[in-house]
C-alpha positions, 0 to 999 in steps of 0.5 A: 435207625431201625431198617437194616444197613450195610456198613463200611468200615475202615480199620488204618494201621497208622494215619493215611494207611488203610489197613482193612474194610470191614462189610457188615450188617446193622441197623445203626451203623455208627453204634456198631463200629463203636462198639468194634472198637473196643476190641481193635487196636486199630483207628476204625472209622464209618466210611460209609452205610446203605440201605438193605434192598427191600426184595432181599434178606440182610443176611443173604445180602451181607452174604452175596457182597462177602462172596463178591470180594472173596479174594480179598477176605483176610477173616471173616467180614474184614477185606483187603482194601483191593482195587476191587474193593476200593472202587466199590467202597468209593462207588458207594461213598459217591453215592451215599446221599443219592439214594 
């Protein structure tokens, strides 16, 4: 992987509790939540990733989705698992192999 993805991780404070998503930017997704769960006490997991959209910068990317669930934001890219939010993680799982 080299193209930079937008990845989706879940943080679940015990087994069927999800706790907190975290919406960030990486080329390997896989790699870069490993490299979270160093420093979290909680089970992270890869819910999912897709692509950066080729007429936008990651950043501004990343930025646009951080605003889009700003009501939900516990601290900085984490976000309460919210209807909202829920439904667009589900949305993007569904379709994950689709693009």
């Amino acid at each position: 992987m080299s193209s930079p993805f937008v990845y989706i991780a879940g943080a679940w404070s015990a087994p069927g509790v999800l706790y907190a998503i975290k919406i960030g930017i990486s080329s390997d997704p896989g790699i870069r939540v490993k490299s979270l769960q160093t420093g979290c006490p909680m089970r992270l997991f890869l819910m999912t990733f897709l692509p950066v959209p080729i007429d936008q910068a990651p950043a501004e990317y990343e930025a646009k989705l951080h605003s889009t669930f700003k009501k939900d934001r516990i601290i900085g890219e984490w976000f309460r698992p919210s209807k909202p939010v829920l439904q667009w993680v589900l949305w993007n799982m569904e379709h994950a192999d689709a693009s």
